[in-house]
C-alpha positions in Angstrom: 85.8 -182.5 -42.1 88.4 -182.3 -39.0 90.0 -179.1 -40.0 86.4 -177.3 -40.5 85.8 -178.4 -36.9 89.8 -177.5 -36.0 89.0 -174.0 -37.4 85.3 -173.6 -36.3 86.8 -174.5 -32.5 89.8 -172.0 -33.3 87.7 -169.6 -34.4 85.0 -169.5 -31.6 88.4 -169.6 -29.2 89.9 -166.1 -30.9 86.7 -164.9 -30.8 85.7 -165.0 -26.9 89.6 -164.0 -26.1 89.6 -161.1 -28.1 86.5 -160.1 -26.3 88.0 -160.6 -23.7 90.3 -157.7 -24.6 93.1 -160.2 -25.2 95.3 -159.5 -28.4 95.3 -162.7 -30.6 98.0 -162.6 -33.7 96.5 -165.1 -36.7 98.2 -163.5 -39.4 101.7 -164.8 -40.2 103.4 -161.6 -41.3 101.4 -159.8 -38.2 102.7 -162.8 -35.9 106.3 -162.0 -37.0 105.6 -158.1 -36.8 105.3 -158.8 -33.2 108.1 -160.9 -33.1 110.4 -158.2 -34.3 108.5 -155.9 -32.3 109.4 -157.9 -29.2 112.9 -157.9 -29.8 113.4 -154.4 -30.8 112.2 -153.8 -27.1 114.5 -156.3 -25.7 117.3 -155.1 -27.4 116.3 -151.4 -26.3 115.8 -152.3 -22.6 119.2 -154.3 -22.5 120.5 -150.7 -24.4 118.9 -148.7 -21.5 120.3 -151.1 -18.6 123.5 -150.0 -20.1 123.1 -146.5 -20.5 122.0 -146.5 -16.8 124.9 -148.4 -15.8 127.2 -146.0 -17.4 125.9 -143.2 -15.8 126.3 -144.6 -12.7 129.5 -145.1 -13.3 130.3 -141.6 -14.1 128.6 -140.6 -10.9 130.2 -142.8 -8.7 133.8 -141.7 -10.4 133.3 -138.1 -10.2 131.8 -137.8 -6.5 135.3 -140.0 -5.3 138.0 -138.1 -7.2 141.3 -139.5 -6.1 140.2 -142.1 -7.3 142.5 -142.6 -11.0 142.0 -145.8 -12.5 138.7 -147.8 -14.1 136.9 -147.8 -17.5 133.3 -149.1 -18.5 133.0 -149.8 -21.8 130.2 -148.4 -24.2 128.3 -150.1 -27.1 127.1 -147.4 -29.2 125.0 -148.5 -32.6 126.8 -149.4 -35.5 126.1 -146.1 -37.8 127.9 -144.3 -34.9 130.6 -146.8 -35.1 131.0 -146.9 -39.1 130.6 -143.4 -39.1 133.5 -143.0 -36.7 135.6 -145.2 -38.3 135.4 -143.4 -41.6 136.7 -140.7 -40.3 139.5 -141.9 -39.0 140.0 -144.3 -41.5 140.4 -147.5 -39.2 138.9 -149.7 -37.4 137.2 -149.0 -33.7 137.4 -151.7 -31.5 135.7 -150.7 -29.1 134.1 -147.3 -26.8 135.3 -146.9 -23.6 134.6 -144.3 -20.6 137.4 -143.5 -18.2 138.0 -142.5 -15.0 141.1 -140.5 -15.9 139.1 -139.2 -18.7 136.3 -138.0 -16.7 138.6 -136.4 -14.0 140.3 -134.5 -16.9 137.0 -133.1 -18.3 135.6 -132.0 -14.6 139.1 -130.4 -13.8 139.8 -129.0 -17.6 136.9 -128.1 -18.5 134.4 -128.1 -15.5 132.8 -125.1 -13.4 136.2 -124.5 -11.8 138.5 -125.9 -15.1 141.6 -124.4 -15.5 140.8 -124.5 -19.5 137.7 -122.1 -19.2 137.5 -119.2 -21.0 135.5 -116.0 -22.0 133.5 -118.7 -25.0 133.6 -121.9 -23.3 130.8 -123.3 -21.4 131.5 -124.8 -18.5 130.7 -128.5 -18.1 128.7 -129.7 -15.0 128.3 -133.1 -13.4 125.0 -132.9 -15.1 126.7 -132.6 -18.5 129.0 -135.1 -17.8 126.7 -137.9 -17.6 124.9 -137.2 -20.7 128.1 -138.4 -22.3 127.0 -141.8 -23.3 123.9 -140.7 -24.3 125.8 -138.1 -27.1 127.7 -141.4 -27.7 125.0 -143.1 -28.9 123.0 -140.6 -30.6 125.5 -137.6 -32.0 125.1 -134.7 -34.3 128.1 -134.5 -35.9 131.2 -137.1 -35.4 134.7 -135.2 -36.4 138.3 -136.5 -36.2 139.6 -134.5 -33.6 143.0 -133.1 -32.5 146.0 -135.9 -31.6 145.9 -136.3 -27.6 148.9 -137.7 -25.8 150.1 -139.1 -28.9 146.9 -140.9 -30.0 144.2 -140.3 -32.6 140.9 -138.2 -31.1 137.3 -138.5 -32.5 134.8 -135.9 -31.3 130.9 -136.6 -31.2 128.7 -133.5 -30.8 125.3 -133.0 -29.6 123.3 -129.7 -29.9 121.8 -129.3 -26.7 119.6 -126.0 -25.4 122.5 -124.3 -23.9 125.0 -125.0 -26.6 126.6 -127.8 -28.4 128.5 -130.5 -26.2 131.1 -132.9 -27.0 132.9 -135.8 -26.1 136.5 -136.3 -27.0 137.4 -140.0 -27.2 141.1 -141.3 -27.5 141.9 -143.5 -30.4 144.5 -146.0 -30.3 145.0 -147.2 -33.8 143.6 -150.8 -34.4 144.4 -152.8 -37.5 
């Protein structure tokens, strides 16, 4: 007789908060649902915060040029990762954004790069901080060119003006 009057009083409870326009879970697999729910956004949030604090890290290094040394690291999802590491065949340990790196793009391959030519597009600050963001979500991921005697990977994104990539040094990890 208890549990009747548990679930009767539970009941009549669920009832007057849902009209009350509040969302009450009572299915188990529902319950978890949210659960999982509620993580995924967590998880996305905390991915966000990142994101955000990359790109303020690429603004900050690019308006104070002389300035050479510092690195942020990136944590890009683990299809882009395994993906990566297929195609150069070894472990990644890690993603990680530059100063130098940045400089070398701006002054390379920038408005006013000495690498421009007649084809290329030249990059902008603009472009330059969507780099994280083609980390984390490319088109196409390529083993690149050696640079300065290490492994390269490229990831590509197709974007309205023309593909963009990143270049990223490798240095081989066991």
């Amino acid at each position: 007789m208890e549990i009747s009057k548990e679930k009767e009083l539970r009941d009549i409870l669920i009832k007057h908060l849902r009209n009350a326009g509040i969302h009450v879970v009572t299915d188990r697999h529902e319950g978890q649902s949210v659960l999982n729910d509620s993580g995924y956004t967590a998880k996305l949030q905390s991915r966000i915060e990142q994101l955000n604090k990359v790109v303020e890290f690429i603004r900050n290094s690019i308006k104070n040029v002389k300035y050479r040394k510092g690195s942020l690291e990136i944590q890009v999802p683990e299809w882009v990762n395994k993906k990566a590491e297929l195609e150069l065949k070894h472990k990644i340990k890690k993603h990680v954004i530059d100063i130098a790196g940045l400089n070398h793009a701006m002054n390379n391959h920038g408005t006013e790069g000495k690498k421009i030519d007649k084809t290329s597009i030249p990059l902008t600050k603009e472009d330059i901080e969507l780099a994280p963001y083609i980390l984390i979500s490319p088109d196409k991921i390529s083993k690149g060119t050696p640079l300065y005697g290490r492994e390269s990977i490229i990831y590509e994104k197709g974007l309205s003006n023309g593909k963009i990539g990143v270049t990223c040094k490798s240095v081989w990890i066991a």
